[in-house]
N, CA, C and O atoms as a GROMACS GRO file, in nm:
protein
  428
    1UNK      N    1   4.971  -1.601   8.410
    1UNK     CA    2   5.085  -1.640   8.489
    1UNK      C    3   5.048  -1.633   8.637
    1UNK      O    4   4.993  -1.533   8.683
    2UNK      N    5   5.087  -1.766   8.730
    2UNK     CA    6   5.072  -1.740   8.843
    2UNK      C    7   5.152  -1.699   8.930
    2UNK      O    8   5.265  -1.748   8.933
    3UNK      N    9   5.097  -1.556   9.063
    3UNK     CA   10   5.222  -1.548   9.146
    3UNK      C   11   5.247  -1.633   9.255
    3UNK      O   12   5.155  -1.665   9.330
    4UNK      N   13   5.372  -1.676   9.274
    4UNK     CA   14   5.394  -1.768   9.373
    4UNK      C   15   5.452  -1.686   9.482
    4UNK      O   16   5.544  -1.607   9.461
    5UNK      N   17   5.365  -1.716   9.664
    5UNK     CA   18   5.363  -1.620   9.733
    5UNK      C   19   5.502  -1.646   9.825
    5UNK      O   20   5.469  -1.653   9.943
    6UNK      N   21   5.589  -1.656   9.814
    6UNK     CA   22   5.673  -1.702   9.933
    6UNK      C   23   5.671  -1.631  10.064
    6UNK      O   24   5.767  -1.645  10.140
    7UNK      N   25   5.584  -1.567  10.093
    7UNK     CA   26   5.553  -1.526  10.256
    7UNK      C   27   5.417  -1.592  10.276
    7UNK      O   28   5.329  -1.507  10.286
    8UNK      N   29   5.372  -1.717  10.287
    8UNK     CA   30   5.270  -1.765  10.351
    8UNK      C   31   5.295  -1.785  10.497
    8UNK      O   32   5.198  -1.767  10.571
    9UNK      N   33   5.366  -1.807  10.530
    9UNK     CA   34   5.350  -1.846  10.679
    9UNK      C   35   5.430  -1.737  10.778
    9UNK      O   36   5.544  -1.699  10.752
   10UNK      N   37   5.364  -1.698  10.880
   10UNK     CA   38   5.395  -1.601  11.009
   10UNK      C   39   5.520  -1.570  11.004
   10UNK      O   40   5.561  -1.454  10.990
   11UNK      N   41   5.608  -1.693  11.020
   11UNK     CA   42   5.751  -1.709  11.098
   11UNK      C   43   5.805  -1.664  10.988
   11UNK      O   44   5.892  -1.585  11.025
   12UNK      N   45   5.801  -1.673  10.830
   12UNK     CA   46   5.894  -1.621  10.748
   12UNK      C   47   5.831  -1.441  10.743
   12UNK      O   48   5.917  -1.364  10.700
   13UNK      N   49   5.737  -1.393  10.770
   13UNK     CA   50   5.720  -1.242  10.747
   13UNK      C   51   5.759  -1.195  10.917
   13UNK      O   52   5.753  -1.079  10.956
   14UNK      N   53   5.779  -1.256  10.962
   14UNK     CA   54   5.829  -1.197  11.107
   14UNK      C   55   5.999  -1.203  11.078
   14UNK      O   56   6.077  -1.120  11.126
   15UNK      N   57   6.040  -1.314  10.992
   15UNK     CA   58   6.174  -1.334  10.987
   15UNK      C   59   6.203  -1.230  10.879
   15UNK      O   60   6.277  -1.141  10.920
   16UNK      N   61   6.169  -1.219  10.771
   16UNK     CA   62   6.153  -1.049  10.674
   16UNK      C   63   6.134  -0.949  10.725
   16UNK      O   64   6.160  -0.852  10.654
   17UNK      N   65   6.086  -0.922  10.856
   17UNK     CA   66   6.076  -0.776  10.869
   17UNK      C   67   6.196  -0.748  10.960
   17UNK      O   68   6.273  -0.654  10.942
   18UNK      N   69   6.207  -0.843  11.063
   18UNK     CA   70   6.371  -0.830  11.152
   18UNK      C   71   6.469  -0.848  11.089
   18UNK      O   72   6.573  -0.800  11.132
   19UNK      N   73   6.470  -0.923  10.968
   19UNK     CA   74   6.663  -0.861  10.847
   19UNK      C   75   6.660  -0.818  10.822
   19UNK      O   76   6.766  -0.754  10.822
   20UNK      N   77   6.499  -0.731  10.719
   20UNK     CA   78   6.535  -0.699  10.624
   20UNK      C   79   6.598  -0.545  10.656
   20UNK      O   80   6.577  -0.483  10.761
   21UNK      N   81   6.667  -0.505  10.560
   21UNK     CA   82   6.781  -0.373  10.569
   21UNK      C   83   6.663  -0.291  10.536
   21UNK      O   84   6.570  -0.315  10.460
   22UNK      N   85   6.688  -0.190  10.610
   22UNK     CA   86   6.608  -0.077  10.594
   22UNK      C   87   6.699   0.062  10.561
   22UNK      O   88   6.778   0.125  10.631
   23UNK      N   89   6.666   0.075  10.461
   23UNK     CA   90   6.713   0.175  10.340
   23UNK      C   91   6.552   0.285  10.282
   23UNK      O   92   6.543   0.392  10.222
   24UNK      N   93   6.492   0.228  10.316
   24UNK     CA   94   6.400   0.321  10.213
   24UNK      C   95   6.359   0.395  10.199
   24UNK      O   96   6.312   0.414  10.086
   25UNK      N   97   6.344   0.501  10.310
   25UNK     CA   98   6.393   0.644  10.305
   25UNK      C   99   6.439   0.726  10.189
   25UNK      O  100   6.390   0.814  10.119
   26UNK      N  101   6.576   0.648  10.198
   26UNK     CA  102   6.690   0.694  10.120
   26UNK      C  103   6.639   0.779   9.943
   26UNK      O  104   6.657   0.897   9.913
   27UNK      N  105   6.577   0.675   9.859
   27UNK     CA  106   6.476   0.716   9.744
   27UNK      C  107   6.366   0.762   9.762
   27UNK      O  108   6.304   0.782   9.658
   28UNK      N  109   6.311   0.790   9.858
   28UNK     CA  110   6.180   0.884   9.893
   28UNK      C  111   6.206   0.980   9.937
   28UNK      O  112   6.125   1.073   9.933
   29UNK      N  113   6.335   0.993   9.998
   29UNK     CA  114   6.384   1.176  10.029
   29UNK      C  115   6.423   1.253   9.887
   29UNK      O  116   6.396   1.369   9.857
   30UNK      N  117   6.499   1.150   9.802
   30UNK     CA  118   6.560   1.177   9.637
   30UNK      C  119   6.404   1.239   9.575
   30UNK      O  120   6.397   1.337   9.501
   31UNK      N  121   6.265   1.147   9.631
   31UNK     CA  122   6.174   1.165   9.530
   31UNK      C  123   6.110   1.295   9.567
   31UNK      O  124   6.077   1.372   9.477
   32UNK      N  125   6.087   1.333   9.716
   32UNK     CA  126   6.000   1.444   9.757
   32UNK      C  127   6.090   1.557   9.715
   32UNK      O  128   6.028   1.660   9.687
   33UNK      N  129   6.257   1.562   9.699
   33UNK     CA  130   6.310   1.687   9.664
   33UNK      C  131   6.270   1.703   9.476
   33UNK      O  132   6.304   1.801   9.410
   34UNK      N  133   6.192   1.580   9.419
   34UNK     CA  134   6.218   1.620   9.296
   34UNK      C  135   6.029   1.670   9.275
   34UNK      O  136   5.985   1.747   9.191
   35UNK      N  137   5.960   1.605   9.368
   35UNK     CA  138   5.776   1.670   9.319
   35UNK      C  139   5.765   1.770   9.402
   35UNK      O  140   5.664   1.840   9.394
   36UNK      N  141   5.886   1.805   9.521
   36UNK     CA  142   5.857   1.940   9.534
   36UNK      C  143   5.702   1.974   9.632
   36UNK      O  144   5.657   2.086   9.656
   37UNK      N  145   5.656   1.865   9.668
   37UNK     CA  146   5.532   1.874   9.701
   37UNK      C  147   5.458   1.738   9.746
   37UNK      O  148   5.464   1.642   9.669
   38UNK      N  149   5.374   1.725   9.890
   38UNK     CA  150   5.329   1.582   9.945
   38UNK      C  151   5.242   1.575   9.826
   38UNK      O  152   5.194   1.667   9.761
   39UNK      N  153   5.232   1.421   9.807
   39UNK     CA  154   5.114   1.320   9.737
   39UNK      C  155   5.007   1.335   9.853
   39UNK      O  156   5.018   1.324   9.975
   40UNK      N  157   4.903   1.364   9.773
   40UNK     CA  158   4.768   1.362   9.840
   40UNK      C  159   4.704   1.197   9.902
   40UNK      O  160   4.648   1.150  10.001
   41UNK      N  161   4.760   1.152   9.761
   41UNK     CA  162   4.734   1.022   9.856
   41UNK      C  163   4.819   0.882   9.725
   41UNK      O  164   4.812   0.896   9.603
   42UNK      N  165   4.880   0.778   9.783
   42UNK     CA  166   5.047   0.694   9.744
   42UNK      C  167   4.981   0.586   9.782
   42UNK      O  168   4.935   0.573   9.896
   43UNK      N  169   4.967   0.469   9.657
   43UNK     CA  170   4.936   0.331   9.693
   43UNK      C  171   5.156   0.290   9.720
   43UNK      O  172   5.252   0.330   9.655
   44UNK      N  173   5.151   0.216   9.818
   44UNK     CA  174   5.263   0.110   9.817
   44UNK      C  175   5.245  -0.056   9.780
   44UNK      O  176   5.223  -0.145   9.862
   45UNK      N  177   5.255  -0.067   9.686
   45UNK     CA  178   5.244  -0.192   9.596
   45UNK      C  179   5.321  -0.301   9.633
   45UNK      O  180   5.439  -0.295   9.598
   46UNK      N  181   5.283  -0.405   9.697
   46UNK     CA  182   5.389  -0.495   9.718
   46UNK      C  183   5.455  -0.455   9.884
   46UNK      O  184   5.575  -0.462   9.911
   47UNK      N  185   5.364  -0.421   9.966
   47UNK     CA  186   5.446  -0.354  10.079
   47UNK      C  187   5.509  -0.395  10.153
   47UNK      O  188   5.597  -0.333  10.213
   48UNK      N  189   5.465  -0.564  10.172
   48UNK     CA  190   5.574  -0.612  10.240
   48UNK      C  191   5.531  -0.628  10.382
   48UNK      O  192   5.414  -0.661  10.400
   49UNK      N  193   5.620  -0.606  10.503
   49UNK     CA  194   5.591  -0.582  10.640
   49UNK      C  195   5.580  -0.411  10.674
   49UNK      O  196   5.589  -0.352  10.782
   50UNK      N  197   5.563  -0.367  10.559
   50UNK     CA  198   5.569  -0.185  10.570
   50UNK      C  199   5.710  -0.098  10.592
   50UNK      O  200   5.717   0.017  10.636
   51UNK      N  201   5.816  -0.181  10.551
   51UNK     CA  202   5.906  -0.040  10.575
   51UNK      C  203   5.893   0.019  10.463
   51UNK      O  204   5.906   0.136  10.500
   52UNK      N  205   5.869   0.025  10.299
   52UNK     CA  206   5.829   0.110  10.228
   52UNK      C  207   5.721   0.192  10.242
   52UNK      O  208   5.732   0.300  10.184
   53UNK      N  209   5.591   0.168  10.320
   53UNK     CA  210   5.487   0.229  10.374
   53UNK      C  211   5.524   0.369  10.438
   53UNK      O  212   5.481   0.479  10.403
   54UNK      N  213   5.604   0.344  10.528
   54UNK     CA  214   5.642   0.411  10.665
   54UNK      C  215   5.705   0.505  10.588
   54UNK      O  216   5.666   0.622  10.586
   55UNK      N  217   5.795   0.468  10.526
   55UNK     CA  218   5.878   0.617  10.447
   55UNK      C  219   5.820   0.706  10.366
   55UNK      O  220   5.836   0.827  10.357
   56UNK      N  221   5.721   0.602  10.286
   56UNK     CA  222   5.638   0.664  10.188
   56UNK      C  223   5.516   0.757  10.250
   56UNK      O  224   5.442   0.830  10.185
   57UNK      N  225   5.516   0.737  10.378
   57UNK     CA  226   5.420   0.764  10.461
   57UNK      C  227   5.428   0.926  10.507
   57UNK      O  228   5.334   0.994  10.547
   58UNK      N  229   5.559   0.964  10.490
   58UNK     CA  230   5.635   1.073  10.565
   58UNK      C  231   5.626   1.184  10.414
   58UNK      O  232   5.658   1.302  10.423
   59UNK      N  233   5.591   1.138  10.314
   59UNK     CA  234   5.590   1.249  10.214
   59UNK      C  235   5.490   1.184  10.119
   59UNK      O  236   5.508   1.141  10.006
   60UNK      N  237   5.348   1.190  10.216
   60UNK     CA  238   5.206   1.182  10.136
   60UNK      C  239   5.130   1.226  10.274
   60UNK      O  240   5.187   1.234  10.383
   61UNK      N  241   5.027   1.246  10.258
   61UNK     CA  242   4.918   1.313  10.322
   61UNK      C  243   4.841   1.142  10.360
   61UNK      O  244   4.816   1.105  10.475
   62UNK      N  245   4.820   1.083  10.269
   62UNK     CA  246   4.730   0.954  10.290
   62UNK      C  247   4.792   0.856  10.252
   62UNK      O  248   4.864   0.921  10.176
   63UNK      N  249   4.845   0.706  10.234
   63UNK     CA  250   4.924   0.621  10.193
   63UNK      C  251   4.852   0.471  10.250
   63UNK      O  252   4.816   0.436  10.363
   64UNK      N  253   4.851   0.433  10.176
   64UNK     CA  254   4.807   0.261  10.169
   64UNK      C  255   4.906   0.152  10.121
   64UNK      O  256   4.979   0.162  10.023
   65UNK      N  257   4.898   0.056  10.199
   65UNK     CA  258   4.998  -0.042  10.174
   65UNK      C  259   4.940  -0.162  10.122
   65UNK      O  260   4.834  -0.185  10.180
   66UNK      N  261   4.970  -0.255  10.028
   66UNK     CA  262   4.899  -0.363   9.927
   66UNK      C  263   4.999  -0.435   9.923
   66UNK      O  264   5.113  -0.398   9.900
   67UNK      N  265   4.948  -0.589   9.956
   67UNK     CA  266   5.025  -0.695   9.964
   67UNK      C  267   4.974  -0.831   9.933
   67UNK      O  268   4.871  -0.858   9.995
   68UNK      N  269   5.022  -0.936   9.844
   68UNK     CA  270   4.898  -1.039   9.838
   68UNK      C  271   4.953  -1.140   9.932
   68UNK      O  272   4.884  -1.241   9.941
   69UNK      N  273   5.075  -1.137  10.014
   69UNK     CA  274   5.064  -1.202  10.147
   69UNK      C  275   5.025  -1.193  10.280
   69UNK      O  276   5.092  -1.135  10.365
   70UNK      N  277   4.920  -1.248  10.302
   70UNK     CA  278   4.836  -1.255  10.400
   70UNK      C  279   4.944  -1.174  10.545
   70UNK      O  280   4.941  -1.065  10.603
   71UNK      N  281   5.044  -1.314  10.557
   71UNK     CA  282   5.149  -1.324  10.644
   71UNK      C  283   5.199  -1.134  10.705
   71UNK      O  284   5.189  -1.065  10.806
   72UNK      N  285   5.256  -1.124  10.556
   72UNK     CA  286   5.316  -1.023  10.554
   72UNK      C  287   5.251  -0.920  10.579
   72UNK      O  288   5.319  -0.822  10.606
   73UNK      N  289   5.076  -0.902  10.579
   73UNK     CA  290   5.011  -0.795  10.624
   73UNK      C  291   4.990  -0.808  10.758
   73UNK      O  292   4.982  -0.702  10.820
   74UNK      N  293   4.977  -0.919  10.823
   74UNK     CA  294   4.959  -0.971  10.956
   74UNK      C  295   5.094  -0.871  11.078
   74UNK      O  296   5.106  -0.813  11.186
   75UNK      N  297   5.150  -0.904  10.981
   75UNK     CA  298   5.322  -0.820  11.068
   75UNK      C  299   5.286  -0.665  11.020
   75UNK      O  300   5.301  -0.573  11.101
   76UNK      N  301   5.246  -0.645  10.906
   76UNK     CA  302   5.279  -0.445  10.896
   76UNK      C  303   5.111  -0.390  11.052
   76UNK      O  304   5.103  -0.314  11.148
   77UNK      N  305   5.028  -0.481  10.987
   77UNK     CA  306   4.930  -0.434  11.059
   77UNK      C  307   4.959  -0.455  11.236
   77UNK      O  308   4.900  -0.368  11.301
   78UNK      N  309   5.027  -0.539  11.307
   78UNK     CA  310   5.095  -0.547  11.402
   78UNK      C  311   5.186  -0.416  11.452
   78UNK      O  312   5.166  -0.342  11.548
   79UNK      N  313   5.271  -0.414  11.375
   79UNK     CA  314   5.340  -0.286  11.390
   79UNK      C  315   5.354  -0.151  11.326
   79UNK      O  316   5.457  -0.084  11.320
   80UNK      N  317   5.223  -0.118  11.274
   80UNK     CA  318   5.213  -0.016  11.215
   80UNK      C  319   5.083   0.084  11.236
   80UNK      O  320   5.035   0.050  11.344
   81UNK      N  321   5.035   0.151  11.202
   81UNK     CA  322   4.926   0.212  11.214
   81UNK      C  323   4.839   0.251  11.087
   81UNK      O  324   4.720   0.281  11.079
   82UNK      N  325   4.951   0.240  10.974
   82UNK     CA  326   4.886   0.281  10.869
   82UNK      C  327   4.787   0.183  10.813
   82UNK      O  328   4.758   0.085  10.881
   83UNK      N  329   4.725   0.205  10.681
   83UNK     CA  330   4.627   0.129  10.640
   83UNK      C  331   4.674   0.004  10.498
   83UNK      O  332   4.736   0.032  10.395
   84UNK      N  333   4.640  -0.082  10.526
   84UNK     CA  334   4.695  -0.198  10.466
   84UNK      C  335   4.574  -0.273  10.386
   84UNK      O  336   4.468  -0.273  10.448
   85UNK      N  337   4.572  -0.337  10.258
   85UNK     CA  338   4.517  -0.417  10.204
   85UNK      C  339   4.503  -0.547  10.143
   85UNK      O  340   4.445  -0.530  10.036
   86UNK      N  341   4.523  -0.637  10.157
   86UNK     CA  342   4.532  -0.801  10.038
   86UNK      C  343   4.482  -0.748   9.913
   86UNK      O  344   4.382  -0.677   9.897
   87UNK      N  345   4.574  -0.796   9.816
   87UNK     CA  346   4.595  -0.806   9.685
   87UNK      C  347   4.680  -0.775   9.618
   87UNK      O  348   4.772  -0.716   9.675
   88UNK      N  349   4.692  -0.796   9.477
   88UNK     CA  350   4.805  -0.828   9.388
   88UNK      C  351   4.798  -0.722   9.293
   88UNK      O  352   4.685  -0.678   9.271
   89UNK      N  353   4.933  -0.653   9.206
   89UNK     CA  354   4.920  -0.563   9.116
   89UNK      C  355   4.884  -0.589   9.034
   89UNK      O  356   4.885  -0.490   8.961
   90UNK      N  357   4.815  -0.728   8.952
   90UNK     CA  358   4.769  -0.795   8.849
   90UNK      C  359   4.585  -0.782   8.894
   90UNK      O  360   4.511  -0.760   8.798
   91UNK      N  361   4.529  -0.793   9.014
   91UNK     CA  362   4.405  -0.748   9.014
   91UNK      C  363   4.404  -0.682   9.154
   91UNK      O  364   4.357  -0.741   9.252
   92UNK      N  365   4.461  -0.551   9.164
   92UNK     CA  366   4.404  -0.478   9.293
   92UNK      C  367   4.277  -0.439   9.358
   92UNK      O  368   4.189  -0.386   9.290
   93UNK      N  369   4.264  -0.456   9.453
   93UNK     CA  370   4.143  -0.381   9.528
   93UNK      C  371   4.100  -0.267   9.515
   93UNK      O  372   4.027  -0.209   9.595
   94UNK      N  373   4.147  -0.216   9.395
   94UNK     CA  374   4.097  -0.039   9.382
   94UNK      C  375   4.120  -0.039   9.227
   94UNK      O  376   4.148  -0.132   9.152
   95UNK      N  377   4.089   0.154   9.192
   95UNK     CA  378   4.144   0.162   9.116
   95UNK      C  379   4.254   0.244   9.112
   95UNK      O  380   4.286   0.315   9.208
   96UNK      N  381   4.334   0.238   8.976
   96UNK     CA  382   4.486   0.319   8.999
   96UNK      C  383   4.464   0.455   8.976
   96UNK      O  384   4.531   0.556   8.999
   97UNK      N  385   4.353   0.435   8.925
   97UNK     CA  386   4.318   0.664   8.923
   97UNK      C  387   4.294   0.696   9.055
   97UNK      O  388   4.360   0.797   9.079
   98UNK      N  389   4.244   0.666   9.134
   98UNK     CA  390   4.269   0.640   9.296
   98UNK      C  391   4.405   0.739   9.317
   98UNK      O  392   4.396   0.861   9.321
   99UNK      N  393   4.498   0.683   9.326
   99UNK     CA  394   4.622   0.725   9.362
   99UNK      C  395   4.735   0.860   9.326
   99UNK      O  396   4.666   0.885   9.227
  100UNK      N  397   4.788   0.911   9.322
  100UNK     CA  398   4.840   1.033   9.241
  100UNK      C  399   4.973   0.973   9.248
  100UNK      O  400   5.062   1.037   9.191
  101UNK      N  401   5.004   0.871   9.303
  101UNK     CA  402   5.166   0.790   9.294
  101UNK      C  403   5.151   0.674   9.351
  101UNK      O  404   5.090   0.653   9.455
  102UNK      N  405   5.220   0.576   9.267
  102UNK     CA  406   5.186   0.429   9.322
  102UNK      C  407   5.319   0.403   9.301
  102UNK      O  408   5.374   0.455   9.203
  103UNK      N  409   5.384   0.328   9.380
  103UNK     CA  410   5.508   0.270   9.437
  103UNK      C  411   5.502   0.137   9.415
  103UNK      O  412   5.391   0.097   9.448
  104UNK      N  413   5.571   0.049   9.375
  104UNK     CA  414   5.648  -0.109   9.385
  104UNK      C  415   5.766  -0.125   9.377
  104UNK      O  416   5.810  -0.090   9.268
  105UNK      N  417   5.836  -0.164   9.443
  105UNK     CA  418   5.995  -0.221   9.420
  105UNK      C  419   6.033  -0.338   9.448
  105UNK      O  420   6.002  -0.356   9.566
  106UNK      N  421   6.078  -0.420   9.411
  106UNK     CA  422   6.094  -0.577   9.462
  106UNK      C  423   6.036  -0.666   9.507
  106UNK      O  424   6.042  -0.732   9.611
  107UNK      N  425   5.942  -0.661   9.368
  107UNK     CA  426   5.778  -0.747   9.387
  107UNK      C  427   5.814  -0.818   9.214
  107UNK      O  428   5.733  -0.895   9.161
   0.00000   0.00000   0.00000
């Protein structure tokens, strides 16, 4: 099955990161009161322009953000500091033993 990317171009991942609602916090404060303890190190799957990064960022020690739109890494890496990658959860750039928590939501 192929994924079809709808953030190819600049102007729509610049236009996604200035609407989109930023909530995501909200389930990563729910998650750190339930492990009780930072992730050593949190793939974010599908990251987007990084506001899942950024939160996820605040209760892990190390955190990586994965995206197979170019666009959309162009904007997190712009405004972010954390570390970002191209690719898809169907063939990632790593492996998933790598990670001690891997994140996707609305991918």
């Amino acid at each position: 099955m192929e994924v079809k990317n709808l953030f190819t171009e600049q102007s729509e991942a610049h236009r996604y990161h200035q609407f989109r609602p930023v909530y995501h916090h909200l389930p990563f404060e729910q998650l750190k009161a339930f492990a009780q303890r930072p992730f050593d190190f949190a793939l974010d799957m599908a990251c987007g322009t990084w506001h899942s990064t950024q939160a996820l960022a605040r209760l892990s020690t190390k955190v990586i953000g994965c995206d197979i739109s170019t666009a959309m890494l162009g904007v997190a890496r712009q405004t972010s500091l954390l570390e970002y990658k191209e690719g898809s959860a169907e063939a990632m750039p790593f492996s998933p033993e790598t990670f001690d928590y891997i994140h996707m939501s609305m991918a």
